[in-house]
Residue, then its C-alpha position, 0 to 999 in steps of 0.5 A: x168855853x171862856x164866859x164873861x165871868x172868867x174874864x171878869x176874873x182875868x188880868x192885863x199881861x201889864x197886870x201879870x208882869x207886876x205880879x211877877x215882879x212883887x212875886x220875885x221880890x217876895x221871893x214867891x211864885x204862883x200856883x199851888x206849888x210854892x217851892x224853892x224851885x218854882x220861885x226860882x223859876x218865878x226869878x228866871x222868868x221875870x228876867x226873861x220877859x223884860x229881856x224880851x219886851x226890850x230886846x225883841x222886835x215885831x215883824x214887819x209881817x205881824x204889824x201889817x197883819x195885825x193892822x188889818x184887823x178891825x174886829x174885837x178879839x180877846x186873847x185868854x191866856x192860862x199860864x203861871x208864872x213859873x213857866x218857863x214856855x210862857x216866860x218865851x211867849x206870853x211877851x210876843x203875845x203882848x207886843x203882837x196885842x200892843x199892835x192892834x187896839x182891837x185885841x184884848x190881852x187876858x191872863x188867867x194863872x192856871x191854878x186858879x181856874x182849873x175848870x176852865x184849864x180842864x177845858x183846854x188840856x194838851x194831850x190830857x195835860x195841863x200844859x201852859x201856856x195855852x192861848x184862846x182867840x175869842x169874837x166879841x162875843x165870846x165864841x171861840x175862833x181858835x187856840x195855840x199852845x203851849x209852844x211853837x209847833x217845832x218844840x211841840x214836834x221835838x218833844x213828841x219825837x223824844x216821848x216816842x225815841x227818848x234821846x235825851x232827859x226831860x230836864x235836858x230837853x228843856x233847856x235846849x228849849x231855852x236855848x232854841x227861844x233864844x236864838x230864835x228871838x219870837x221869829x217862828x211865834x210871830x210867823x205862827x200867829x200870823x197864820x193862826x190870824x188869817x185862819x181865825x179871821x179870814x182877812x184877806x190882807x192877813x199876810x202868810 
């Protein structure tokens, strides 16, 4: 469970954004992976997220949705910032909270918080980025991650019926984030909302 001391130690995606910025200044990443290939993950990323916060708009469904919303909600998400999945997705996350003055946008860099991660692991994994709804009083209504169910279904069908390298894998996830502009993350988070919230005029 997430206590008030883990978000006591959680930052504002404004706050992250920043972080990334200095990081691809500094030429750094985060995590205890301090490679060339994480920074350079780090510098792809970065460019991601601003491409997205300018150029990705949120559905007329997400806005009515989340305008219907009138509990408090925290939203800790536990990412890195050389993850190329959150570099997609923690953006929409940001607009969809941007929407509704009730949702309480968290980050916590994965790394840093392992037991916290241990709690919320993905087929044993420490697959990021991973989404926690939390009440306000901090009891947990649900979670989401670490990507869209149809990138989750494809890479479970490649584990099982191996068509392709791993690294091949995700760029033709890359590709699908691109072409798909938040669409399918925003009509999942919809529905996740109706679920957690039980608001009838959440609309799916």
């Amino acid at each position: 469970m997430i206590t008030q001391q883990d978000i006591d130690k959680s930052i504002s995606f404004d706050e992250f954004y920043q972080l990334t910025e200095q990081l691809v200044k500094e030429e750094s990443t985060t995590g205890d992976d301090k490679s060339e290939a994480m920074v350079n993950y780090t510098k792809l990323n970065f460019s991601r997220m601003k491409r997205i916060l300018k150029t990705t708009p949120i559905s007329d469904d997400v806005t009515n949705s989340v305008e219907c919303l009138d509990d408090k909600l925290t939203w800790v998400v536990l990412t890195e910032s050389w993850c190329g999945d959150a570099a997609q997705n923690l953006p929409i996350f940001a607009k969809i909270a941007e929407a509704n003055p009730h949702i309480n946008l968290r980050v916590l860099l994965r790394d840093e918080n392992p037991k916290v991660m241990d709690q919320y692991l993905t087929n044993g994994g420490k697959s990021i980025p991973k989404l926690i709804a939390l009440d306000e009083n901090l009891n947990e209504l649900g979670t989401w991650g670490p990507r869209p169910k149809f990138l989750q279904d494809w890479l479970y069908e490649n584990k099982a019926n191996p068509k392709m390298e791993m690294s091949e894998l995700k760029k033709e996830f890359q590709i699908w984030y691109t072409k798909d502009k938040g669409q399918t993350l925003q009509k999942e988070m919809v529905s996740l909302l109706k679920e957690w919230e039980n608001k009838d005029c959440v609309n799916v």
